[in-house]
RODO-2510 file (C-alpha; in nm, 4 decimals, decimal comma):
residues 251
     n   res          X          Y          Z
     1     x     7,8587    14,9865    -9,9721
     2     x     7,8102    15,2640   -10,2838
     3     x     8,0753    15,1310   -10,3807
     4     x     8,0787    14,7926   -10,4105
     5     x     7,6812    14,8333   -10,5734
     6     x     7,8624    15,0181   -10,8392
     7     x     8,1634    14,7781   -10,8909
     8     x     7,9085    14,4661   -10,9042
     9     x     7,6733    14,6181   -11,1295
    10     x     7,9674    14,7539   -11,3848
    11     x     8,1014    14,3661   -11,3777
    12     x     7,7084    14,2432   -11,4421
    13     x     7,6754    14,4818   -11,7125
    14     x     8,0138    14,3284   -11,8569
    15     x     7,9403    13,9737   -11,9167
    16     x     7,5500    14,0451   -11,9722
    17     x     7,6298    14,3301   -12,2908
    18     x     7,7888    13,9841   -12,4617
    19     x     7,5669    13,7684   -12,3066
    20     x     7,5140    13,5936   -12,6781
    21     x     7,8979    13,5271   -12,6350
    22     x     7,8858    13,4765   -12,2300
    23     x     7,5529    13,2749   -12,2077
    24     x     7,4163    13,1284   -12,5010
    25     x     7,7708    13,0104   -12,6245
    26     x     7,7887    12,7829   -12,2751
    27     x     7,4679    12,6464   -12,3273
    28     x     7,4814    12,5298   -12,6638
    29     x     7,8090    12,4028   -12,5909
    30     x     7,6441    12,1937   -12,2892
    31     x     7,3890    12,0747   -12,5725
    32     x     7,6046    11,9351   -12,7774
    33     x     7,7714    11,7336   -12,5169
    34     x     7,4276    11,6494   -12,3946
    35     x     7,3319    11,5117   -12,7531
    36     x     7,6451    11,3518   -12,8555
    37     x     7,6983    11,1615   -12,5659
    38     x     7,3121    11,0934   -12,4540
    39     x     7,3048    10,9721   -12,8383
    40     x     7,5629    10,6959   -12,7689
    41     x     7,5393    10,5847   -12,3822
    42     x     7,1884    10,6466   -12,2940
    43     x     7,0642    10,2767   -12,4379
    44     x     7,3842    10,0929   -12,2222
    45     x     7,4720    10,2948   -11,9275
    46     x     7,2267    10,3519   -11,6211
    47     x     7,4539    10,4920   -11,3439
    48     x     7,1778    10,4505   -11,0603
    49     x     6,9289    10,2584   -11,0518
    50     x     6,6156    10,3821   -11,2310
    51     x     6,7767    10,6663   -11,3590
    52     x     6,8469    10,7390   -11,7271
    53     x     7,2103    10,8019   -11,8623
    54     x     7,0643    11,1311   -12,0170
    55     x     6,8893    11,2503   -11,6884
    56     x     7,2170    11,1965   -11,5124
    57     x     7,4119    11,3697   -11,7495
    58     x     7,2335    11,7005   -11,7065
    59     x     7,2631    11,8382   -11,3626
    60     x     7,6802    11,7565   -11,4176
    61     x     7,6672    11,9594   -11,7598
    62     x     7,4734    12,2218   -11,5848
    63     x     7,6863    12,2420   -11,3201
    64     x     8,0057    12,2137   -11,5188
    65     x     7,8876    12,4957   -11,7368
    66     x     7,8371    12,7187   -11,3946
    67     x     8,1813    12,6291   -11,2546
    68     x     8,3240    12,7383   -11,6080
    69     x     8,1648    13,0728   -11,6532
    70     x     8,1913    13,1767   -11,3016
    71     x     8,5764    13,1203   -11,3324
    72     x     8,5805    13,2965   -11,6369
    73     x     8,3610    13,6039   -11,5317
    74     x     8,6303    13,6709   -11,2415
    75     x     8,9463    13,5698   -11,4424
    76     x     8,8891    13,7302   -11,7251
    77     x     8,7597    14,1057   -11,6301
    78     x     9,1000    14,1295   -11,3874
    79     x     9,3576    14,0101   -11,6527
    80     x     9,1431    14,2562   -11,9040
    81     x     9,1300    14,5395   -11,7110
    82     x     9,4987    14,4603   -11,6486
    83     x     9,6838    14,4746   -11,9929
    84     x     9,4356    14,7770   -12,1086
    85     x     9,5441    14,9807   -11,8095
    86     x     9,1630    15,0614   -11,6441
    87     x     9,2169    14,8959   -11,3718
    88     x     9,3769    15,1649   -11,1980
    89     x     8,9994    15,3145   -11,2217
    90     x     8,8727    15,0656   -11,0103
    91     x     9,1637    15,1040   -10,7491
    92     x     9,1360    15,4973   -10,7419
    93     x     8,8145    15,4795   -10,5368
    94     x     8,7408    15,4633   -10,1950
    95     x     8,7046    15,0782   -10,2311
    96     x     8,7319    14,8943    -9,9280
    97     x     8,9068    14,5662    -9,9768
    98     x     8,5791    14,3174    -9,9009
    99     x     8,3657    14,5449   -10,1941
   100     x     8,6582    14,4612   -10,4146
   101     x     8,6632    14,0728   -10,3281
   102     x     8,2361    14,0859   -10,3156
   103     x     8,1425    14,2757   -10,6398
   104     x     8,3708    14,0489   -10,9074
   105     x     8,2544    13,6807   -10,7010
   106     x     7,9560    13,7884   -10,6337
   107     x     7,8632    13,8903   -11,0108
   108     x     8,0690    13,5895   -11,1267
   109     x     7,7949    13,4105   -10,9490
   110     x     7,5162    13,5699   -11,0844
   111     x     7,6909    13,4510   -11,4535
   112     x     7,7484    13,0693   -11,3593
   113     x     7,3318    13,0525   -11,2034
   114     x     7,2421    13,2788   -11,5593
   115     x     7,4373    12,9615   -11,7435
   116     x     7,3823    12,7001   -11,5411
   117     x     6,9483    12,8063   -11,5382
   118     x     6,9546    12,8242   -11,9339
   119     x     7,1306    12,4942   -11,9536
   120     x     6,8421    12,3256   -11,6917
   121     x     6,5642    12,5329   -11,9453
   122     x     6,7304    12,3855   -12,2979
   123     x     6,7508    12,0131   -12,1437
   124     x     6,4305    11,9967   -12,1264
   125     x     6,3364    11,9206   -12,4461
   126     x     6,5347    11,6067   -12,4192
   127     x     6,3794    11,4514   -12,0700
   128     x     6,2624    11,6505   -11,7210
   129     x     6,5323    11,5472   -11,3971
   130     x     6,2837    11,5005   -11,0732
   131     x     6,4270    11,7292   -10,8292
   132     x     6,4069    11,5323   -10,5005
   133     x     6,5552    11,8005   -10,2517
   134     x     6,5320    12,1254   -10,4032
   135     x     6,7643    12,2775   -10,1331
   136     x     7,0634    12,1082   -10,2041
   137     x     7,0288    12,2009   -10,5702
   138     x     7,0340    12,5661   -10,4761
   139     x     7,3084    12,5480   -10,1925
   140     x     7,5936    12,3466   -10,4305
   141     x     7,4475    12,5502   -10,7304
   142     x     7,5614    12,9347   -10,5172
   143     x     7,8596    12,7823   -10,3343
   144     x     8,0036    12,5769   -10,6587
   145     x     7,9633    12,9231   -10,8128
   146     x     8,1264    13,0976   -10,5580
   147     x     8,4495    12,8305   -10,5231
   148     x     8,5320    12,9217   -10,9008
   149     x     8,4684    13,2884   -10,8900
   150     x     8,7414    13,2542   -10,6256
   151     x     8,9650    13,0953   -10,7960
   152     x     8,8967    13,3057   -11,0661
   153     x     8,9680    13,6162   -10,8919
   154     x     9,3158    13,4189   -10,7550
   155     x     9,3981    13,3645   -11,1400
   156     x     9,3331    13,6762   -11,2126
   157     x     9,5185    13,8616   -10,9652
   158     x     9,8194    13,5995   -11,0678
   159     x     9,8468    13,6169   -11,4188
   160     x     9,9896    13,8842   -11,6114
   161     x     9,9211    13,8090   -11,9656
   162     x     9,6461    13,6461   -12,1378
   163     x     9,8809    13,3165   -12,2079
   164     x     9,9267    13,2746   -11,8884
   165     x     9,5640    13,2705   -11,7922
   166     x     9,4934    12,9805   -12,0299
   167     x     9,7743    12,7833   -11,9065
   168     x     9,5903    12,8398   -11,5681
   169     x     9,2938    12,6947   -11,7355
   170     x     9,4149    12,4165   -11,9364
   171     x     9,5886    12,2613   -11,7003
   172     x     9,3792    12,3275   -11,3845
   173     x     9,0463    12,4123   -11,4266
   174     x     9,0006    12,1924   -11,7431
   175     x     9,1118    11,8742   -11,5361
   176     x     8,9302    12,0002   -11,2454
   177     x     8,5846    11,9453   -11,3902
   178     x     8,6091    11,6724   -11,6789
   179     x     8,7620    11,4710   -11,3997
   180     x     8,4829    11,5481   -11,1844
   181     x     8,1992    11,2660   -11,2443
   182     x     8,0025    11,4919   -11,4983
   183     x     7,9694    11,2348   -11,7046
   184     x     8,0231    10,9552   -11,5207
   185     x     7,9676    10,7660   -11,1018
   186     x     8,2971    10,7784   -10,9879
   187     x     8,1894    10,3996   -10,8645
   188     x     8,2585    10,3209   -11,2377
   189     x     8,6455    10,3977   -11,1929
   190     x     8,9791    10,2049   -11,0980
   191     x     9,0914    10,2135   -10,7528
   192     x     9,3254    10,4521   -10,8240
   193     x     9,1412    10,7022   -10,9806
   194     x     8,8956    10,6785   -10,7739
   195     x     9,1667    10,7739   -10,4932
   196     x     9,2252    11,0792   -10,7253
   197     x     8,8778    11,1949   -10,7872
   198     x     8,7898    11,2018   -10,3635
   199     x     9,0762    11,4719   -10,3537
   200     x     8,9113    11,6729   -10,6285
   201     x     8,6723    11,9333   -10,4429
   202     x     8,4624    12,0008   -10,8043
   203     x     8,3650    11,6368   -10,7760
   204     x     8,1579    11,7171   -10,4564
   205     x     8,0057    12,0359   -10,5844
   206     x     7,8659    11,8594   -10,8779
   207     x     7,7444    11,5269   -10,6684
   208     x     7,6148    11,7221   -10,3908
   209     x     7,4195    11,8873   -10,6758
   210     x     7,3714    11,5581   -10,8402
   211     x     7,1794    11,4418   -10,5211
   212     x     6,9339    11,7136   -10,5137
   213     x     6,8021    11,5833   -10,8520
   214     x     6,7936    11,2291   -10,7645
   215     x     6,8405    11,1842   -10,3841
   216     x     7,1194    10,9819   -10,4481
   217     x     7,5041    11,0421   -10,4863
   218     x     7,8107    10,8459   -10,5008
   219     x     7,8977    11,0267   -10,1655
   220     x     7,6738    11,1377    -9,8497
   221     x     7,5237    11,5583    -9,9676
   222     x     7,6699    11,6738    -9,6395
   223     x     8,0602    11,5425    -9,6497
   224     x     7,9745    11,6918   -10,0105
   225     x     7,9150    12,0452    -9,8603
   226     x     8,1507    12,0000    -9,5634
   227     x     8,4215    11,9666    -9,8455
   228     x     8,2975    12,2941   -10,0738
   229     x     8,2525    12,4781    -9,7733
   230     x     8,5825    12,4260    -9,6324
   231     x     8,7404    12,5113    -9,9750
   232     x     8,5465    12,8042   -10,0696
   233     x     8,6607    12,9393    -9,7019
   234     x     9,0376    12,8391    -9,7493
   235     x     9,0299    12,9526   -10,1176
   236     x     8,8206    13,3052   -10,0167
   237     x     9,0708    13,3860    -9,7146
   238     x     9,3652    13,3514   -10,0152
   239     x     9,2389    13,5868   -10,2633
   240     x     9,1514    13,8258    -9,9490
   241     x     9,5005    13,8910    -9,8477
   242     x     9,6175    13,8780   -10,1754
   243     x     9,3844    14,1665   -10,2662
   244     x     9,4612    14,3489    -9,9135
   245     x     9,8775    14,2910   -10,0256
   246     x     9,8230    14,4665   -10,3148
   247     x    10,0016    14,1441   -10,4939
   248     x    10,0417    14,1799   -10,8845
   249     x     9,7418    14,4250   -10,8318
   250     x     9,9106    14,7557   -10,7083
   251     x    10,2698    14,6960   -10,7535
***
C-alpha cells in the first residue's frame, strides 16, 4: 500500500497548499447563507418543535458544504491532471486499481470533514446545536463524504474538458443538494415534491445528520443510512470498473 500512502498524501497536499481557496472560501460562503437567511426566517419559521430556524440551518449548511468540496476534491484533480497531461504519472506506477479508487475518495473525504468542521467552529458565534447522538453525526458526516467523492471521481473519469465538468455540476450536483432539505423539513413541501425529494439520496445524508444534532428527522436515522449506504456501494462498484476499464482514463 506504498503506493496508495503516496497517491493520498500528494492529493491532501493538493487541496490543503490552497486551503485559503479550498477551505476558508466554503466556509464563509456557508456564513453568508447562515446570516442572510437566519436574518430573515429565524423570528417566523421553527421547523421542529423547540428548535430554532438558525440551529436547524447549520448542520444542513455544514453538511452541504462537505458534500460540495468532497465532490470537488475528486472531480477536479482528475479533469486537471487530465488536460495538463500528468496524469499519465500517476498511471505509470505500480498502482493497483483499489489504491487508485482509495487515495482520491479517501482524501476527498478528509477535505469535506476539514470544511464541514470549520463551518460547525464559525457557527458558533451565532448559537451552539445540542448534539443528541454524536454517532450518527460522525457516520452521515464520513459516508455523505464518501458518496460525493464517488461521484466525483465518476465525473471526473467522464468529463473531458473543464465545461463539461460544470455542466456535471450545475445541473446535478447543484440540484442534488439545494433540493435536499438544507434549508428547509421536507414536511413543509407539496405532495409532489415531496415525492421528488424521498428519491434524492443527499436528502438522507443531510437528515440522518440532521438527527444527530437534534434527535429528530423528517425520516427514521436508519432508512436514512440504509439509503446512503446502498448508494455509496452502487455508486463505489461504478467508478471501480470504470477505473479497472481504463474508460476515458487510459484510452
Amino acid at each position: 500500500m506504498q503506493g496508495f500512502s503516496t497517491l493520498f498524501y500528494k492529493e491532501l497536499l493538493r487541496f490543503w497548499k490552497v486551503s485559503f481557496q479550498t477551505v476558508a472560501a466554503p466556509v464563509l460562503t456557508a456564513l453568508l447563507y447562515l446570516l442572510i437567511f437566519a436574518h430573515v426566517l429565524d423570528a417566523h419559521v421553527q421547523p421542529y418543535p423547540g428548535v430554532r430556524y438558525t440551529a436547524f440551518l447549520i448542520p444542513g449548511l455544514a453538511m452541504m458544504a462537505m458534500l460540495q468540496n468532497a465532490f470537488s476534491n475528486t472531480s477536479s484533480s482528475l479533469i486537471q491532471s487530465k488536460i495538463t497531461g500528468n496524469l499519465v504519472f500517476i498511471l505509470l506506477p505500480p498502482l493497483s486499481h483499489f489504491e487508485f479508487f482509495a487515495a482520491y475518495v479517501l482524501a476527498a473525504v478528509v477535505r469535506g470533514l476539514v470544511v464541514g468542521a470549520g463551518v460547525l467552529l464559525v457557527t458558533l458565534l451565532f448559537t451552539v446545536p445540542p448534539m443528541a447522538h454524536p454517532l450518527w453525526v460522525i457516520a452521515f458526516a464520513l459516508l455523505g463524504s464518501a458518496l460525493m467523492a464517488v461521484l466525483g471521481l465518476i465525473a471526473g473519469i467522464w468529463a473531458e474538458k473543464f465545461d463539461q465538468l460544470a455542466a456535471f455540476q450545475n445541473f446535478l450536483i447543484m440540484p442534488l443538494t439545494f433540493l435536499s432539505g438544507v434549508f428547509y423539513s421536507i414536511h413543509s413541501l407539496p405532495p409532489f415534491w415531496y415525492g421528488v425529494s424521498q428519491w434524492n439520496p443527499v436528502f438522507y445524508t443531510i437528515d440522518g445528520f440532521r438527527h444527530g444534532f437534534f434527535g429528530v428527522s423528517d425520516v427514521s436515522p436508519w432508512q436514512s443510512l440504509a439509503v446512503v449506504s446502498v448508494a455509496l456501494i452502487a455508486l463505489s462498484l461504478w467508478a471501480y470498473s470504470l477505473i479497472k476499464s481504463g474508460y476515458k482514463i487510459r484510452h
